[in-house]
N, C-alpha and C positions, 0 to 999 in steps of 0.2 A: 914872635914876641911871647915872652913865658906867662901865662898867664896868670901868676904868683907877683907881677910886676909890683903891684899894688901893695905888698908887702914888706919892699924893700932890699930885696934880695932873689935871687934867684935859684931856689932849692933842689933844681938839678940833683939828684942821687949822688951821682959819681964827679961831684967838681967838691972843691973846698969848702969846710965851711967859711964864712963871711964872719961869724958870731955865734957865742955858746952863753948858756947860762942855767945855771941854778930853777929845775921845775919845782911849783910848787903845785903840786897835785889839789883839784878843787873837782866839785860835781856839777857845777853850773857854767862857770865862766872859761871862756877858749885862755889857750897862751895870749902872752903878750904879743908873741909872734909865731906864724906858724911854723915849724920846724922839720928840718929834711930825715932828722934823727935823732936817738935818744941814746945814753949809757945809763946801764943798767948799774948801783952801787948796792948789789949784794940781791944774792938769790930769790926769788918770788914770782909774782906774778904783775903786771903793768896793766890796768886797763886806761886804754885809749880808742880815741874817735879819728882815724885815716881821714885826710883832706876830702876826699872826694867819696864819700860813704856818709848815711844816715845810722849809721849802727854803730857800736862800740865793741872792740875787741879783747876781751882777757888772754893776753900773751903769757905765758911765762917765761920766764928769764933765769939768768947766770949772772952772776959777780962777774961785772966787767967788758958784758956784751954789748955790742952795739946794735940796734934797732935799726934798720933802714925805711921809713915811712911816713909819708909827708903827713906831719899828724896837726892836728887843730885842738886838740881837748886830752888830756892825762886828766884822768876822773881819781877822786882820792879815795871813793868806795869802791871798796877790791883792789884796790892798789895794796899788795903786801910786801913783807920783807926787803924796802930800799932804804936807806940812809941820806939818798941824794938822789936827783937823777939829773941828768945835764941833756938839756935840747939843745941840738946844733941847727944852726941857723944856716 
């Protein structure tokens, strides 16, 4: 059993997503849900908190890429250059 049960979904990498939505980048509070993936909307850098890590990661990104990484937190400090970004569920 996946241990993400709790969740509502099952964020397996490589299966579909369930649900997407609209991130709003914060420095405190997790997603609403944690998410198996992110698209990137326009060149910058992502900082996020990986499900199962105490640290936070400054990624940079591309228009258009998709993130693969079961994330708990999109922080909005250091988060540059996106216009959107969508967590798939």
């Amino acid at each position: 059993m996946s241990r993400y049960r709790h969740y509502g979904s099952s964020p397996e990498i490589g299966d579909p997503s369930e649900d997407c939505f609209i991130v709003t980048p914060h420095d405190t509070d997790p997603l609403p849900k944690v998410i198996k993936a992110f698209r990137a909307d326009g060149d910058g850098v992502i900082v996020f908190r990986p499900f199962a890590s105490d640290e936070d990661v400054a990624h940079p990104v591309k228009d258009g890429e998709i993130v693969s990484v079961i994330t708990q937190y999109i922080r909005d400090s250091g988060t540059s250059g996106q216009t959107s970004i969508v967590g798939y569920v």
